[in-house]
N, CA, C and O atoms as a MOPAC input file, in Angstrom:
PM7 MOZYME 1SCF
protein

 N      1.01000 1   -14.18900 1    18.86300 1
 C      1.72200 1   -14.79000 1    17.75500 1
 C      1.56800 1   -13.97000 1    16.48000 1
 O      2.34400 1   -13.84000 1    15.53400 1
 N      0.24000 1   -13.39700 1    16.72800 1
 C      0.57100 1   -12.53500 1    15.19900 1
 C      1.03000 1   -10.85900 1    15.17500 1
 O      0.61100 1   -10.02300 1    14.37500 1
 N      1.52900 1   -10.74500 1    15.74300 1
 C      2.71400 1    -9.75900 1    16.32400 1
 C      3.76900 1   -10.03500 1    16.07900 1
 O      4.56200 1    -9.15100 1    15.75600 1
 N      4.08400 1   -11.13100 1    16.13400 1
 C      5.63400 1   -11.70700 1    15.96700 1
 C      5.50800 1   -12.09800 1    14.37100 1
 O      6.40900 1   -12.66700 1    13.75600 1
 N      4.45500 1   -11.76700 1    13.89400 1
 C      4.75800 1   -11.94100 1    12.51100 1
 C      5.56100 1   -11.10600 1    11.65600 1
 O      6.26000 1   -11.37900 1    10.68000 1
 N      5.24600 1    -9.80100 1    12.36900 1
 C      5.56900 1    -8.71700 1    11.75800 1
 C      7.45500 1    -8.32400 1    11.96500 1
 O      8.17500 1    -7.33300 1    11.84600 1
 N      7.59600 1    -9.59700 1    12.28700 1
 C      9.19400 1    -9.13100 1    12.60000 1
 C      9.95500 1   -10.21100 1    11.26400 1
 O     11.12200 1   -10.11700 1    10.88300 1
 N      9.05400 1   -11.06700 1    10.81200 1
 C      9.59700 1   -12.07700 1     9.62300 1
 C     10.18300 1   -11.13700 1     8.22900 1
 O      9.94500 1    -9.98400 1     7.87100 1
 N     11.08500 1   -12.27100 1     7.63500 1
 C     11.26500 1   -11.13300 1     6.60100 1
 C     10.31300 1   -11.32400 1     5.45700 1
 O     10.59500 1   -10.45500 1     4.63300 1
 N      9.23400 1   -12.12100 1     4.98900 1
 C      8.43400 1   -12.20700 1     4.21300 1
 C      7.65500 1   -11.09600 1     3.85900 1
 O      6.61900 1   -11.12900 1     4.52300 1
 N      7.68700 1   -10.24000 1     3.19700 1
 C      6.74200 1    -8.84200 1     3.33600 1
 C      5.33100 1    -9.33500 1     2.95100 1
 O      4.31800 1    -8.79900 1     3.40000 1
 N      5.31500 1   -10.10600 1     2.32400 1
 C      3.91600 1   -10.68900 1     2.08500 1
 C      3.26700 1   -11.27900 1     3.21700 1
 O      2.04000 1   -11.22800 1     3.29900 1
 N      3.91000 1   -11.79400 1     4.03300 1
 C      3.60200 1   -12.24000 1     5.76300 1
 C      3.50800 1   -10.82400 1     6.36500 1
 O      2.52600 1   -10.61400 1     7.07800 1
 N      4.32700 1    -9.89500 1     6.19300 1
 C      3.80100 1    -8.92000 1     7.11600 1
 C      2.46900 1    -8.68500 1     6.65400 1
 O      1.43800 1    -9.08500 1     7.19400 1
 N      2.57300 1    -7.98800 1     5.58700 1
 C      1.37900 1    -7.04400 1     4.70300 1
 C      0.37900 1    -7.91600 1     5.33000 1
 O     -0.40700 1    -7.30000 1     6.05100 1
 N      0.16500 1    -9.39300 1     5.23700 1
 C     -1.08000 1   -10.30900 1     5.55200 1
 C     -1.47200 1    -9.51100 1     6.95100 1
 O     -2.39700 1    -8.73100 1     7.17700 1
 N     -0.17900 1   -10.11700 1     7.98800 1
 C     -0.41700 1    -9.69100 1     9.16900 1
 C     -0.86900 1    -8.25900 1     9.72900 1
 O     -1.62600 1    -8.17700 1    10.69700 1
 N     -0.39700 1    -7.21500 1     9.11200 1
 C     -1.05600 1    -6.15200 1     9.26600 1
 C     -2.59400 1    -6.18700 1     8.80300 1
 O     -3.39500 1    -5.55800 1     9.49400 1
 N     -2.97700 1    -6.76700 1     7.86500 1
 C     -4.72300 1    -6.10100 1     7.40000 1
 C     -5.32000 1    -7.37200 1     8.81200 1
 O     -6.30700 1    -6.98100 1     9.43600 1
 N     -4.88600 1    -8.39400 1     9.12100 1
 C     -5.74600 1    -9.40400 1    10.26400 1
 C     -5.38100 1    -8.47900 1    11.46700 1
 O     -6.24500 1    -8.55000 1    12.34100 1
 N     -4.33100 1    -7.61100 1    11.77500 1
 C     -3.90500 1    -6.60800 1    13.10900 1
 C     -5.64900 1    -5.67000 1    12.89500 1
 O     -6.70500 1    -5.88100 1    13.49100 1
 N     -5.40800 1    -4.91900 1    12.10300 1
 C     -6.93200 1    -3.77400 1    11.60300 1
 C     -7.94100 1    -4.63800 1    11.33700 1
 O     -8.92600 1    -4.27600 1    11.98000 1
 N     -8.09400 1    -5.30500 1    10.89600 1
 C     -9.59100 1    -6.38500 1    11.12700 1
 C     -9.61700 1    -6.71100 1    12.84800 1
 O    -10.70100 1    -6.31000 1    13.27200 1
 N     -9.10100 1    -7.07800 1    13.53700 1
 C     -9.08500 1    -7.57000 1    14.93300 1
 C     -9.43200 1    -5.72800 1    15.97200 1
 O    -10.06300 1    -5.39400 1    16.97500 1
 N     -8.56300 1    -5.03800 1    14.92800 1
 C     -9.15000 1    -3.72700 1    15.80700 1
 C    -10.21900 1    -3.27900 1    16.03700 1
 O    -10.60400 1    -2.75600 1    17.08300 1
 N    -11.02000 1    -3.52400 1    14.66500 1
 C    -12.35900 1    -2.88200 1    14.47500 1
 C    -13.14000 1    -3.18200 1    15.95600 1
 O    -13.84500 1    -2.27300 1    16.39400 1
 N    -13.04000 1    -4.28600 1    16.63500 1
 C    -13.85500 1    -4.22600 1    18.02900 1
 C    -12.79900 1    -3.86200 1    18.84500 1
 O    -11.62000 1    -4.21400 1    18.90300 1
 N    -13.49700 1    -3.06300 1    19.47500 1
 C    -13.12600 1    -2.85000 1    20.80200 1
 C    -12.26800 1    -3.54500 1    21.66900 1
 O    -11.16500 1    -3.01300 1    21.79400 1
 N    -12.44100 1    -4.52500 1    22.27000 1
 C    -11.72000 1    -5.39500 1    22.68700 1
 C    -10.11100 1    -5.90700 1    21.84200 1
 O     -9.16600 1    -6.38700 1    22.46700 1
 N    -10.11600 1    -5.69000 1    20.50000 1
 C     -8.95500 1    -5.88700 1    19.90600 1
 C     -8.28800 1    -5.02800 1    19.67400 1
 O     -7.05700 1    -5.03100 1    19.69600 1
 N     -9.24300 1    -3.85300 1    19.32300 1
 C     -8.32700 1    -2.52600 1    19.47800 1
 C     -7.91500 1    -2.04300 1    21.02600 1
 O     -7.03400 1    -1.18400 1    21.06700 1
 N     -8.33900 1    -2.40200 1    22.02400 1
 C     -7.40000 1    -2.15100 1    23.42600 1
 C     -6.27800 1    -2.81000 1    23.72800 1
 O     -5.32000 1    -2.27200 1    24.28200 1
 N     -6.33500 1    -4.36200 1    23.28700 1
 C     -4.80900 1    -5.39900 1    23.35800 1
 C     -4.43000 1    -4.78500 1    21.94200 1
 O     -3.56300 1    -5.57500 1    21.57100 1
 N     -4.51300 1    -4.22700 1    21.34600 1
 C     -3.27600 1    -3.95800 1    20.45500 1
 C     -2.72000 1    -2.79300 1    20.42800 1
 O     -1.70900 1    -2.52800 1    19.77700 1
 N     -3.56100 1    -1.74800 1    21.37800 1
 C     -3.30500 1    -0.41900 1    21.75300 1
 C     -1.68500 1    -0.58000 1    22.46400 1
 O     -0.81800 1     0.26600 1    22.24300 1
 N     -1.52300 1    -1.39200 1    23.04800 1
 C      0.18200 1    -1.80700 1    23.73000 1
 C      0.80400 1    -2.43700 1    22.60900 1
 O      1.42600 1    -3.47300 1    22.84300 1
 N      0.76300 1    -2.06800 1    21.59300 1
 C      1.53900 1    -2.73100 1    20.54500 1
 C      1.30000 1    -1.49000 1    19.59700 1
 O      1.18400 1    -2.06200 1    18.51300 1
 N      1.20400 1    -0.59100 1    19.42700 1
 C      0.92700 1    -0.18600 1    18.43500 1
 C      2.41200 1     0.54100 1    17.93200 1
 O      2.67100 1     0.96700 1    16.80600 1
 N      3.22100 1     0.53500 1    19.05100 1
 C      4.70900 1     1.11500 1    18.28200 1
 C      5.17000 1     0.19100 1    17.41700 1
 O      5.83200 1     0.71400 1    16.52000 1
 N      5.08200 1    -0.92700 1    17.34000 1
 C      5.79500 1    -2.36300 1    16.70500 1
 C      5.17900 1    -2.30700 1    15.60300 1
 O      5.79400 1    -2.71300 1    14.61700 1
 N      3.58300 1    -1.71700 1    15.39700 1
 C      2.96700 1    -1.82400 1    13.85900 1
 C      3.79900 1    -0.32900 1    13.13800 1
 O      4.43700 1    -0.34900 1    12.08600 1
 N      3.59500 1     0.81200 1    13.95800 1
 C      4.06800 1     2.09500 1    13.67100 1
 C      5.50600 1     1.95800 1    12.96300 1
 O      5.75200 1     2.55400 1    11.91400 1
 N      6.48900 1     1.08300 1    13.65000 1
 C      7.60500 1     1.56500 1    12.57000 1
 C      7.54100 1     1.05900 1    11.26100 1
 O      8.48900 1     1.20700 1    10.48900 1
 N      6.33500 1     0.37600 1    10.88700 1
 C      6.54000 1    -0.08000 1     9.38300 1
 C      5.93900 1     1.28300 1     8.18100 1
 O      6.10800 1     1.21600 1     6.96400 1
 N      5.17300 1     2.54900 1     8.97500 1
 C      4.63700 1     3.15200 1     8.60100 1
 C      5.86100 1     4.18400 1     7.40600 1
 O      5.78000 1     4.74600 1     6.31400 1
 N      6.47400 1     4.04500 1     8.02700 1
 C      7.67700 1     4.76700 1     6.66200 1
 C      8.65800 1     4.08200 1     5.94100 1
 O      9.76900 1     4.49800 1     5.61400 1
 N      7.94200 1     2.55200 1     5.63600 1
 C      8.57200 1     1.34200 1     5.12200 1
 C      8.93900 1     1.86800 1     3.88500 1
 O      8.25000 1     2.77000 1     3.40800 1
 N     10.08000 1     1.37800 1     3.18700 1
 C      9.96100 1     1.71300 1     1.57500 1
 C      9.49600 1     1.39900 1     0.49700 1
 O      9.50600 1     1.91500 1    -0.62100 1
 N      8.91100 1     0.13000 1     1.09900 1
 C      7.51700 1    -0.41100 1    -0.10800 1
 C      6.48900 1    -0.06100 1     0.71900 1
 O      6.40700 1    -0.44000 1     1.88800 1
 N      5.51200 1     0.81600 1     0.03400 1
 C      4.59500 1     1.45300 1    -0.51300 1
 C      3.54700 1     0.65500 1     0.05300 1
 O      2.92400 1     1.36000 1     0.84700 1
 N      3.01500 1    -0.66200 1    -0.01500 1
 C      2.25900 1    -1.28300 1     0.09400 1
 C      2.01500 1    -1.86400 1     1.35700 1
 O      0.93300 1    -1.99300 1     1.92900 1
 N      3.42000 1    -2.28200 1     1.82100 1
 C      3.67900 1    -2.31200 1     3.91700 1
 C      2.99400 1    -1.05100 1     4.80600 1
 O      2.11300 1    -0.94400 1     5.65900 1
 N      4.19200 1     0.08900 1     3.89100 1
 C      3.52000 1     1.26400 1     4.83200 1
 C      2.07100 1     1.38200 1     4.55700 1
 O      1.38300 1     1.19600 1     5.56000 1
 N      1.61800 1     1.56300 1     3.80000 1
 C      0.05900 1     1.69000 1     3.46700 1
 C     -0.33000 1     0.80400 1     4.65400 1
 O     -0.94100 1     1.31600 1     5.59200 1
 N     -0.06400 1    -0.28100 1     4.66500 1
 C     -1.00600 1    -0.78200 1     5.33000 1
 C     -0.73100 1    -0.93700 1     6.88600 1
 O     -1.61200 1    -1.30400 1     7.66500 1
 N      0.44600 1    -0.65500 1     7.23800 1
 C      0.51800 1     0.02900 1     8.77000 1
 C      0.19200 1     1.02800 1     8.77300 1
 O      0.34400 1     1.53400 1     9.88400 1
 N     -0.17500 1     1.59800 1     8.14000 1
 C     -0.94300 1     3.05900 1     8.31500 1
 C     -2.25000 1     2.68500 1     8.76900 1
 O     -2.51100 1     2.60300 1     9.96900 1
 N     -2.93800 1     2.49400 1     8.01800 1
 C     -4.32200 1     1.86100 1     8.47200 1
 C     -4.47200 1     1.24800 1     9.51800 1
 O     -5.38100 1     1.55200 1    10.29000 1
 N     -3.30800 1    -0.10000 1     9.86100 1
 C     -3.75300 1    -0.90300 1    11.00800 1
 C     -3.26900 1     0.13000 1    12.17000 1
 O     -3.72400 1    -0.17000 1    13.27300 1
 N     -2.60300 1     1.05800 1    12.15100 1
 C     -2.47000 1     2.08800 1    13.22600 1
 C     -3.43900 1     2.86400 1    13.36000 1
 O     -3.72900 1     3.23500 1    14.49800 1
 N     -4.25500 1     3.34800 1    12.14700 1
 C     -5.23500 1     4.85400 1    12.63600 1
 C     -6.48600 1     3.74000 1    13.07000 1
 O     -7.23100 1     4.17500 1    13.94900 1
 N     -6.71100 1     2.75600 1    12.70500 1
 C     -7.52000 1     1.61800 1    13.24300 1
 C     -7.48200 1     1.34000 1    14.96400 1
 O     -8.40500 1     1.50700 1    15.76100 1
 N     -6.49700 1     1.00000 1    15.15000 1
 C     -5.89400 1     0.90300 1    16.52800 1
 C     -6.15600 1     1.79500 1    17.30600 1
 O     -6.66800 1     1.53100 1    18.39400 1
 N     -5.88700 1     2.96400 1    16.95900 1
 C     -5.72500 1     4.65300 1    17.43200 1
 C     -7.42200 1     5.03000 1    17.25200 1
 O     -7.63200 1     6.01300 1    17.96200 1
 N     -8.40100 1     4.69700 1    16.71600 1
 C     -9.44700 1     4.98400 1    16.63600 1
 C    -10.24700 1     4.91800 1    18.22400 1
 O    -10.27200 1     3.97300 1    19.01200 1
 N    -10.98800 1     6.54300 1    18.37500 1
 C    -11.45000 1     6.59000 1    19.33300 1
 C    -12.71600 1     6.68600 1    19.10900 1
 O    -13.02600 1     7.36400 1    18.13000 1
 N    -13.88000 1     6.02500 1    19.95900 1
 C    -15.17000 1     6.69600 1    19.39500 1
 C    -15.65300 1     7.75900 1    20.35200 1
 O    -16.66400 1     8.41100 1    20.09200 1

């Protein structure tokens, strides 16, 4: 469900939903179920507000984090 957030038009609902996507990554276990999602966070990464992309940026290199 919070995947499907990111398709609302509220940008303030996304933006939320992206920093709880990168908080849920930080373990392991959240960063592997969201590893199959990570194209759906990725296209917000060249959003035109500044503040979306920023923060799909993060919840992607989060996601993408290998140790």
């Amino acid at each position: 469900k919070l995947l499907a957030m990111l398709n609302k038009e509220s940008t303030e609902l996304v933006v939320n939903a992206l920093k709880v996507i990168a908080c849920i990554a930080e373990a392991p276990e959240g960063r592997k179920k969201l590893l199959e999602s990570v194209d759906q966070i990725e296209r917000y990464i060249n959003h035109r507000l500044p503040n979306l992309a920023k923060h799909a940026q993060i919840a992607a290199k989060v996601i993408k984090w290998m140790p």
